[in-house]
C-alpha positions in Angstrom: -5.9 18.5 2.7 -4.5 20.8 0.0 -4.2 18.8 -3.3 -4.3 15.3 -1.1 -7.8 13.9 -1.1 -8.3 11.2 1.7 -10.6 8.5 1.2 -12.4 6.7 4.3 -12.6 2.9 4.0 -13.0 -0.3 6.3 -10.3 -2.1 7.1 -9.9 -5.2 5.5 -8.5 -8.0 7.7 -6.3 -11.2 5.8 -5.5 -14.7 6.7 -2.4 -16.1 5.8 -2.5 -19.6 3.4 -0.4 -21.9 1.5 0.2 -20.2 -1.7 -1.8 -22.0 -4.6 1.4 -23.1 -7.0 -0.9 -21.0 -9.7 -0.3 -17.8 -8.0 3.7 -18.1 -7.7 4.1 -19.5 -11.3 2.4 -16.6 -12.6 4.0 -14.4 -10.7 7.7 -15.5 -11.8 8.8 -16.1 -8.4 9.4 -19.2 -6.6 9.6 -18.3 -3.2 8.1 -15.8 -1.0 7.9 -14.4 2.7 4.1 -15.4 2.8 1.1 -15.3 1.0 -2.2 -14.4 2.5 -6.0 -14.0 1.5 -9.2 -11.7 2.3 -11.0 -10.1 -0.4 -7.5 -10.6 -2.9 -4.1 -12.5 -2.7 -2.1 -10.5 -0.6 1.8 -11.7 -1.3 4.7 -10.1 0.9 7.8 -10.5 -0.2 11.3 -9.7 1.3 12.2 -6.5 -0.7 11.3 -3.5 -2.6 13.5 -4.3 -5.3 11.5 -8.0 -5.6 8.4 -6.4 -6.0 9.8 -3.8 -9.0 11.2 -6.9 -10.6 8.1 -8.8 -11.2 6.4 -9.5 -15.1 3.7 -11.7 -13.8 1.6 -13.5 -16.4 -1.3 -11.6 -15.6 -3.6 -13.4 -17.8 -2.9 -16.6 -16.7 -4.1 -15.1 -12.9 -7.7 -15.9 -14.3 -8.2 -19.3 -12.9 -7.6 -18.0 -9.4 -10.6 -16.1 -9.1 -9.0 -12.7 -7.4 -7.0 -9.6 -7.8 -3.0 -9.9 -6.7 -1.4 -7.8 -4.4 2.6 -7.8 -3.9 3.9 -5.7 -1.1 7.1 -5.6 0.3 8.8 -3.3 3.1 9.9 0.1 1.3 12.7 2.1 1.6 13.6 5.9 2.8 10.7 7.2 3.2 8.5 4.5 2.2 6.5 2.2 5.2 6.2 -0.3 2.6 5.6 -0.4 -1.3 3.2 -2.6 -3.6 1.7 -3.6 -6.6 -2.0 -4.4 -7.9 -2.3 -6.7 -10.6 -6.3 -7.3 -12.4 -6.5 -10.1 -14.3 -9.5 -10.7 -16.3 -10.1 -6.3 -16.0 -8.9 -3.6 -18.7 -6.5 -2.7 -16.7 -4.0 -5.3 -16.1 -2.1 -3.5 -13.6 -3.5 -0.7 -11.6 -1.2 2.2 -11.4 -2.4 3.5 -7.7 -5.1 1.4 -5.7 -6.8 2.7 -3.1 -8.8 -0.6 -2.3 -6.2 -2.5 -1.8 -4.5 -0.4 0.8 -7.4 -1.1 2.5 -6.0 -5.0 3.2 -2.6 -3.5 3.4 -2.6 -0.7 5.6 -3.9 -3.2 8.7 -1.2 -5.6 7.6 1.8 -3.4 8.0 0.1 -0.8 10.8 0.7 -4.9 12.8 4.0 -5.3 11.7 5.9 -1.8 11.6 3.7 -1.3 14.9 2.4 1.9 13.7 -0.6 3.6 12.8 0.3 6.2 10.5 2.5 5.1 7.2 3.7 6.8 3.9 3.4 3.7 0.9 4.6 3.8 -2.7 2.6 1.7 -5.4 5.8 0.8 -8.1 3.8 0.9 -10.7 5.1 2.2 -14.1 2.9 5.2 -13.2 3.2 4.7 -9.6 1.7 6.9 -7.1 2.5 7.8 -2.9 -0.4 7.2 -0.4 -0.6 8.9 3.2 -2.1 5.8 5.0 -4.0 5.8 8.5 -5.5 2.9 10.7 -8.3 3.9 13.1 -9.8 1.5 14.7 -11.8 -0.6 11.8 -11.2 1.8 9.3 -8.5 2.7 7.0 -7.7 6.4 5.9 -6.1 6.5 2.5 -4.9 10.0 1.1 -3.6 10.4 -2.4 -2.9 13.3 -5.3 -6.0 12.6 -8.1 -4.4 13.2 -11.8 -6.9 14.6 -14.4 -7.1 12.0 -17.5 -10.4 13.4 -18.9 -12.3 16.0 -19.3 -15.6 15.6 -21.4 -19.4 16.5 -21.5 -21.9 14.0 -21.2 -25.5 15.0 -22.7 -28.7 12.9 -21.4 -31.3 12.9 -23.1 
């Protein structure tokens, strides 16, 4: 749809847990509005400004075995915001991830009661997703930056 390119994905469904005291710790936080689980930690906290504060320990995540989400409502505009942290992967933090709309989108389509949302990952390079919830699925529409261009040659 012009220079947005929307990707097609099922819908990932969470339960909600006790936090691990790991996951808090090496967040920097000690409190938060709930933490839940599916294929990654999924942590909601009570503000945007919350989730552009953190400087998690990333590589102390290891021993919990999963990617970490942090989401929070957003502001203006914004449905809600997040951030994706990798521990144990090159990239610590991921500066737009459209996998891990795919827990969120259900998650706040159920609480904004809405199926349609605009989302902002706060990363440092950050990046705004046209969200969707149909049915089982999830509909995830972002702007793709170039960062390489190269040949390959097989042989």
């Amino acid at each position: 749809s012009g220079d947005w390119l929307t990707l097609d994905f099922p819908a990932w469904r969470t339960e909600r847990v006790s936090p691990p005291p790991l996951l808090l710790e090496t967040l920097g936080i000690m409190t938060c509005k709930e933490v839940r689980v599916g294929r990654d930690y999924l942590v909601v906290m009570e503000c945007q400004q919350q989730v552009e504060a953190l400087r998690p320990n990333i590589s102390a995540m290891l021993p919990l075995g999963k990617m970490v989400c942090v989401t929070a409502p957003g502001e203006g505009e914004y449905d809600f915001v997040s951030r994706f942290f990798c521990p144990g992967e090159a990239v610590a933090e991921d500066p737009v991830t459209g996998s891990a709309h795919s827990m969120l989108i259900p998650y706040w389509a159920e609480k904004r009661n809405k199926t349609k949302m605009l989302a902002r990952q706060i990363s440092e390079r950050g990046g705004d997703l046209r969200c969707q919830l149909v049915g089982e699925r999830v509909h995830i529409g972002g702007q793709a930056t170039t960062y390489l261009v190269g040949k390959v040659l097989l042989r």
